[in-house]
C-alpha positions in Angstrom: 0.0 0.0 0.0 1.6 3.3 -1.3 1.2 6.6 1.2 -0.8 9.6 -0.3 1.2 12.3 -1.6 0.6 15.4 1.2 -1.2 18.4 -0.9 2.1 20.7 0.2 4.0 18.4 -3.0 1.5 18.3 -5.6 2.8 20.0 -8.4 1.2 22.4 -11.0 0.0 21.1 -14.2 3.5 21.1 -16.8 4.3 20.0 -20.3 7.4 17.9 -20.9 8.5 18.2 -23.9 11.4 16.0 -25.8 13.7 16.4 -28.7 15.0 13.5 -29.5 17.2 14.3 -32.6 17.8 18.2 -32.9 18.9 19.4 -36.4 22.8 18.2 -35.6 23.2 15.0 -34.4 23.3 11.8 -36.8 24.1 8.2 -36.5 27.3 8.7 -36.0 26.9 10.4 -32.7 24.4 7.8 -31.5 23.6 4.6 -32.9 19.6 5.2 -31.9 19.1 8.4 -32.7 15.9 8.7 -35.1 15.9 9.7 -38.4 13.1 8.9 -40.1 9.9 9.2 -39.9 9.2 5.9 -38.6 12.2 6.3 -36.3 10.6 9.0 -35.3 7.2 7.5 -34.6 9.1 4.8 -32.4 10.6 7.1 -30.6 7.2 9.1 -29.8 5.6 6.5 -28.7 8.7 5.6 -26.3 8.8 8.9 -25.0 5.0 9.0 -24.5 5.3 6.0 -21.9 8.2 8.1 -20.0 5.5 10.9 -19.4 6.6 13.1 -21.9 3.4 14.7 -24.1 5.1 17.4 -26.8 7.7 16.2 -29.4 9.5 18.8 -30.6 10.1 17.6 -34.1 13.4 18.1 -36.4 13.0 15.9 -39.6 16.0 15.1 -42.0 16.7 14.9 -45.7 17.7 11.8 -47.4 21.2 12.8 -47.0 20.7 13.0 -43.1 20.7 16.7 -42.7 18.5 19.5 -41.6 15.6 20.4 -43.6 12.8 22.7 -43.5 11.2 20.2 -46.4 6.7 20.2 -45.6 6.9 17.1 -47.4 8.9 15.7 -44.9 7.3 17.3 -42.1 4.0 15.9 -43.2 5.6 12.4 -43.4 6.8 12.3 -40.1 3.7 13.6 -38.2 1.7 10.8 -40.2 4.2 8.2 -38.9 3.9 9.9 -35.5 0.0 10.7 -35.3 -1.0 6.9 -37.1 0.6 5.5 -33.6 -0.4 8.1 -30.7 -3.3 9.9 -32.4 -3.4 13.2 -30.5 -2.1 11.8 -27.5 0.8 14.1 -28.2 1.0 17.9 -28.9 3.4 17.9 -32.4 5.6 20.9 -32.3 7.3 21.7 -35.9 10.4 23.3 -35.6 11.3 26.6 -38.1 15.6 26.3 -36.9 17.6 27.6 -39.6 20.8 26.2 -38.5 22.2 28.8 -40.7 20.6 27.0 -44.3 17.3 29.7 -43.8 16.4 33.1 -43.7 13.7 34.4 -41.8 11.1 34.3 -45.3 12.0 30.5 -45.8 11.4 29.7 -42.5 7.8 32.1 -42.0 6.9 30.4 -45.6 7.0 27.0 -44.9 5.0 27.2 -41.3 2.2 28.8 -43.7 2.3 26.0 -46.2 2.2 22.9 -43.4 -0.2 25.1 -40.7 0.9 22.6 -37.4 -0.6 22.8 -34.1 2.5 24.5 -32.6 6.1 25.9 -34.0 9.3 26.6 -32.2 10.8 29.5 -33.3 14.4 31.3 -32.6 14.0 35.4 -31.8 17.3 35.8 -33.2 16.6 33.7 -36.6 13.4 35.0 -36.8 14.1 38.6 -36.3 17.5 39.1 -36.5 17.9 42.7 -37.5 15.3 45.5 -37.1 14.2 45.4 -40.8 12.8 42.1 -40.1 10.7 43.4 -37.1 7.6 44.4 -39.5 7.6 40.9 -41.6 7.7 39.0 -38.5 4.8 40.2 -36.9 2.4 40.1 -39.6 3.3 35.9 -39.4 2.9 36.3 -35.7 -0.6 38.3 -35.8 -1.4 35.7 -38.3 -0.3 32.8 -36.0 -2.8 33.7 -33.6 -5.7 33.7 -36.0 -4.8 30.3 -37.1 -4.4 29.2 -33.5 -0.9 27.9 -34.0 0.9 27.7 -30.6 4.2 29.9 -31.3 7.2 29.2 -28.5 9.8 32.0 -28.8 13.4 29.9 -28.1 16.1 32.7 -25.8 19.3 31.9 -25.7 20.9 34.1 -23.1 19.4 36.7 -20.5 20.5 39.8 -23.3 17.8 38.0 -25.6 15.2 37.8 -22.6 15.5 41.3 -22.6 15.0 41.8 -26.3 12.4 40.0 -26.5 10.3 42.0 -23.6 11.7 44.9 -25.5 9.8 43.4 -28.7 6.6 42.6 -26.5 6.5 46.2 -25.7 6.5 47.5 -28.3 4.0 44.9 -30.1 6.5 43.1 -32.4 5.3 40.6 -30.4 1.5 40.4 -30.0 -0.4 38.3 -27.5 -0.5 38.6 -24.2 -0.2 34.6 -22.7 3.0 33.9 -24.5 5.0 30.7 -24.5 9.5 31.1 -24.2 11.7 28.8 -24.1 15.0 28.9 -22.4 17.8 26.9 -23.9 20.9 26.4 -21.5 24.3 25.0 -23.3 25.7 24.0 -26.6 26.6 21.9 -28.8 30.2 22.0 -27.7 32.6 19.9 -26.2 32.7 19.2 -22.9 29.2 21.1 -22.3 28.1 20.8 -18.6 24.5 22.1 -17.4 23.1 22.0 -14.3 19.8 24.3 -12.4 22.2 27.4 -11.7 22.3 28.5 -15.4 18.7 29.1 -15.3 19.6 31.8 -12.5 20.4 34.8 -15.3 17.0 34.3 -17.2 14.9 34.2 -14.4 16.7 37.2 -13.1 15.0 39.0 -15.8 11.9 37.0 -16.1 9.3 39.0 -14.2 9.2 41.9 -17.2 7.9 38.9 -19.6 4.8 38.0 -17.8 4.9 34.5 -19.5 5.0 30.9 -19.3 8.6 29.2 -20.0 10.6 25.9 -19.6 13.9 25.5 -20.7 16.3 23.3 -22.6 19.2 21.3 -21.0 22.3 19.4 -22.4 22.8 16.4 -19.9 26.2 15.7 -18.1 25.7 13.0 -15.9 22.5 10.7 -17.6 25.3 8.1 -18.5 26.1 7.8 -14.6 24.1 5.4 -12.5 21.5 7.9 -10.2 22.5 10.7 -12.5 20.4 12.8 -11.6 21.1 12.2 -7.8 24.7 12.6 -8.7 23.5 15.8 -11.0 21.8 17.1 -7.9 25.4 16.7 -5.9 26.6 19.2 -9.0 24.8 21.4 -9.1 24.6 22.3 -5.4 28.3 22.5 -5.1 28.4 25.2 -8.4 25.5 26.9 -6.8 27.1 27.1 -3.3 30.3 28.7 -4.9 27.9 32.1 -5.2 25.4 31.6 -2.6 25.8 30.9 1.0 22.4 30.5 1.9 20.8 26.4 1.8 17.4 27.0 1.4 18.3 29.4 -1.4 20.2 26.3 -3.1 17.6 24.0 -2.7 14.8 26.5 -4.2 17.1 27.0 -7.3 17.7 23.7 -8.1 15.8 21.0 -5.8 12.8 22.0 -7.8 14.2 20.2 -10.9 16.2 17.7 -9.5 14.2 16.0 -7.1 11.2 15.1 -9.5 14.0 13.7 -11.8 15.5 11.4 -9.0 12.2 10.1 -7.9 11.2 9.1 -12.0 14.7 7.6 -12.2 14.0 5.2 -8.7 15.1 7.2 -5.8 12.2 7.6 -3.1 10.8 10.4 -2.3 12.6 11.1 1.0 16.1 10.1 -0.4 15.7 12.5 -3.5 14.5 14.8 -0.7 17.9 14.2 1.9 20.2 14.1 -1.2 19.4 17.7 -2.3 19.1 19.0 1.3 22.5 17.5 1.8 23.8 18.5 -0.8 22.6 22.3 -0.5 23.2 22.4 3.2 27.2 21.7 2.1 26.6 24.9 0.0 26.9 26.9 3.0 31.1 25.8 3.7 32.1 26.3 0.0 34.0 29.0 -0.7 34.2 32.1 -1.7 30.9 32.8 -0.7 29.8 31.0 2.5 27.2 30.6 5.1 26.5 32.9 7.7 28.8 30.8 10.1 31.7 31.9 8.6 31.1 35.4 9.2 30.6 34.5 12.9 34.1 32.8 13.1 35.6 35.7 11.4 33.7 37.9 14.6 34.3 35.9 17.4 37.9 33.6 16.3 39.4 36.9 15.3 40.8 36.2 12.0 40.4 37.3 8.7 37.7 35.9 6.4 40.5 35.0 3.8 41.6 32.2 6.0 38.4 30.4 6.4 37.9 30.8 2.5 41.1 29.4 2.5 40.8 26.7 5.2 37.2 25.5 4.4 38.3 24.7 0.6 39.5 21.4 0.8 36.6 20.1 3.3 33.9 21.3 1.2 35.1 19.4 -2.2 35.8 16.2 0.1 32.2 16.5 1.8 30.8 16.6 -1.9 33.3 13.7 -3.0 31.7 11.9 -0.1 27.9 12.8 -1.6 28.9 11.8 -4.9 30.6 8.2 -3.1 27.1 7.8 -1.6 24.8 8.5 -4.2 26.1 6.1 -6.4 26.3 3.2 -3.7 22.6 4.2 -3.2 22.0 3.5 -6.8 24.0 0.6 -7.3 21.8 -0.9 -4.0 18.3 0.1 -6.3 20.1 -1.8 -9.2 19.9 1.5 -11.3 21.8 2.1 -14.9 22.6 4.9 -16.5 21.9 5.9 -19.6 24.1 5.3 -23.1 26.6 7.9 -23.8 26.2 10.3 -26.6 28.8 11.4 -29.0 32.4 10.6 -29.4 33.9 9.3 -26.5 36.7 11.6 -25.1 40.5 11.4 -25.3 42.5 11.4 -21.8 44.0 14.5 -22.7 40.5 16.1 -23.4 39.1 15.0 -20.0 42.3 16.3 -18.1 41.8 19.9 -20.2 38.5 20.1 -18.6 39.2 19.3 -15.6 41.7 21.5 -15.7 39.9 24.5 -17.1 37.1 24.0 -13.9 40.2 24.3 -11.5 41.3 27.5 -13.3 37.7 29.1 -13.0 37.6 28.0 -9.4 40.8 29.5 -9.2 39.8 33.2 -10.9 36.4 33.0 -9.0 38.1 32.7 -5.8 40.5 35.6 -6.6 38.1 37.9 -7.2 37.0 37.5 -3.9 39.7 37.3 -2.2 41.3 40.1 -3.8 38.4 42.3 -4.3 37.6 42.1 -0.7 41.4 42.7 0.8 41.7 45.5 -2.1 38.3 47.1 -0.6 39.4 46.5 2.7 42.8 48.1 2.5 41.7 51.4 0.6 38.8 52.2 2.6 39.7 50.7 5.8 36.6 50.7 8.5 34.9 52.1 5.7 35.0 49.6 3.5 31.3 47.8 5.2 28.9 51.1 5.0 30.8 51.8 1.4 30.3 48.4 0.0 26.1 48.3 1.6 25.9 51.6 -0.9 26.9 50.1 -3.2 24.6 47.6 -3.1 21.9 49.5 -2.3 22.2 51.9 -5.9 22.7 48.6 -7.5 19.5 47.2 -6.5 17.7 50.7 -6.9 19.0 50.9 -10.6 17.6 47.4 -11.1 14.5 48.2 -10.0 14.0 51.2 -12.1 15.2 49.1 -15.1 12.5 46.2 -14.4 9.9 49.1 -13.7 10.0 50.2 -17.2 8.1 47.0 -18.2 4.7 45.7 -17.4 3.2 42.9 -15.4 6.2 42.7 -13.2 
């Protein structure tokens, strides 16, 4: 018999949405990835059973590579719909990976009319001259009741595209973004904190949103328990507080360690302990360590300095435990993706995180002894000025806009 799930947990109604071949990737990356349209269909009705209820759908040319074709659009949503029926939401993409201009990509959404389209901002209006084409399509998007998602790539776009809303380049007023976080690149690493710079300037949107992730750790056993362990540690290197680390990224990794096996309360410890550890990693630490710099009588530079090498082995030991917790629940991780990397190419990342580590931890250090030396018992009431115009200017900026 399974306990009821207290009201406090219940979450609001989402969509999740999957990808499952993007306009780069080809067999040679991944053995499964899907190509055509019965691929595709396959795949749907995999994804489907997972929970997922939008496809986001690239579709391929007989060479393998991206195309814009509505013949082969049509061919893949046939596959797709003649085995789920409209048990999922088919999303056509409009990326112009750099083949389309704005024109070829507006014309062949009018010629295949789907449900919903994904479009890029910056491929769709990616100069001012291309303001007035782009929102006739829009205005006319709405009349057809096509569902447009506007894809942001960085927080400067977020802010272009409010810009855009404002001044109605952008019509509607319940509109749908999504936030993509990573690359295709080498080495690419995403975890909850990168969401942290959109939603900074989110509240001048008024909107709904989701995001877009590359995965890291899916290839590990608990990944996303081991995900969680991440992305706590990255998130405590600029925030001290724990219940600020496990608002910013429990929220999305605790459903994903309960759907991989992990109960409820374990997903539940993991990211507490995990965020709670936030708190002793440097440079910017708990309120504790501000009380040993007031009452031990030395300088907050030497707790930075001391509490280093604890904090990565208490997150070594998280990481250790995680993955015996898995290995107890019998869980596997997911096949790797892409071309498997070279020693040397492993080493240069993990050599490039120790030299960010490094620089971040600089700053800091440096920044504060710099501040300290110059202003002397100044330096505190001079700093919470600064501060204080910061935040001021930022609320003037994010008062221009609507809805906030």
């Amino acid at each position: 018999m399974t306990e009821p799930v207290p009201q406090a947990t219940a979450w609001p109604p989402l969509i999740i949405a999957v990808a499952p071949n993007g306009a780069r990737r080809t067999k040679a990356d991944h053995p499964a990835q899907p190509m055509t349209p019965d691929e595709l269909a396959e795949t749907s009705v995999k994804c489907v059973e997972a929970g997922a209820s939008m496809i986001h759908l690239h579709v391929r040319d007989a060479a393998g590579g991206h195309t814009l074709d509505v013949d082969a659009y049509r061919a893949a949503t046939d596959a797709i719909r003649a085995k789920l029926g409209d048990r999922i939401v088919i999303q056509a993409t409009s990326e112009a990976v750099g083949m389309y201009s704005p024109a070829q990509q507006m014309a062949m959404v009018r010629q295949l009319h789907p449900e919903a389209v994904s479009m890029a901002i910056r491929e769709l209006i990616p100069d001012d001259e291309d303001e007035g084409p782009a929102s006739r399509f829009l205005e006319w998007l709405i009349g057809e009741r096509i569902q447009p998602q506007y894809i942001l790539y960085s927080a400067d776009e977020v802010v272009r595209f409010a810009d855009l809303r404002k001044r109605g380049v952008i019509p509607g007023d319940n509109v749908f973004v999504l936030y993509v976080l990573g690359r295709y690149t080498k080495g690419q690493v995403s975890h909850p904190a990168d969401l942290l710079p959109f939603l900074e300037v989110t509240g001048a949107l008024n909107c709904h949103w989701g995001f877009c992730a590359f995965a890291a750790l899916g290839h590990l056993r608990g990944g996303p328990a081991k995900a969680a362990v991440l992305s706590s540690a990255m998130t405590g290197l600029i925030s001290g507080s724990s219940i600020a680390n496990v608002v910013s990224t429990g929220v999305f990794t605790i459903p994903l360690m309960k759907r991989v096996g992990f109960s409820p309360e374990k997903a539940g410890s993991v990211e507490v302990a995990s965020s709670v550890n936030g708190q002793i990693m440097p440079p910017v630490m708990g309120a504790a360590a501000f009380l040993m710099v007031e009452y031990v009588g030395i300088s907050y530079q030497e707790v930075v300095k001391h509490a280093f090498l604890p904090a990565v082995i208490s997150y070594i030991a998280l990481f250790y435990l995680v993955d015996l917790e898995a290995a107890k629940a019998g869980m596997k991780g997911l096949p790797r993706r892409g071309v498997a990397k070279s020693l040397m190419q492993k080493l240069n990342g993990f050599l490039i995180g120790i030299a960010f580590t490094a620089v971040l931890s600089a700053i800091v250090y440096f920044g504060i002894g710099w501040t300290s030396e110059l202003l002397g018992d100044a330096a505190g009431p001079v700093l919470g000025v600064v501060v204080l115009a910061v935040y001021v200017l930022l609320v003037r900026f994010a008062a221009k806009y609507p809805d906030l």
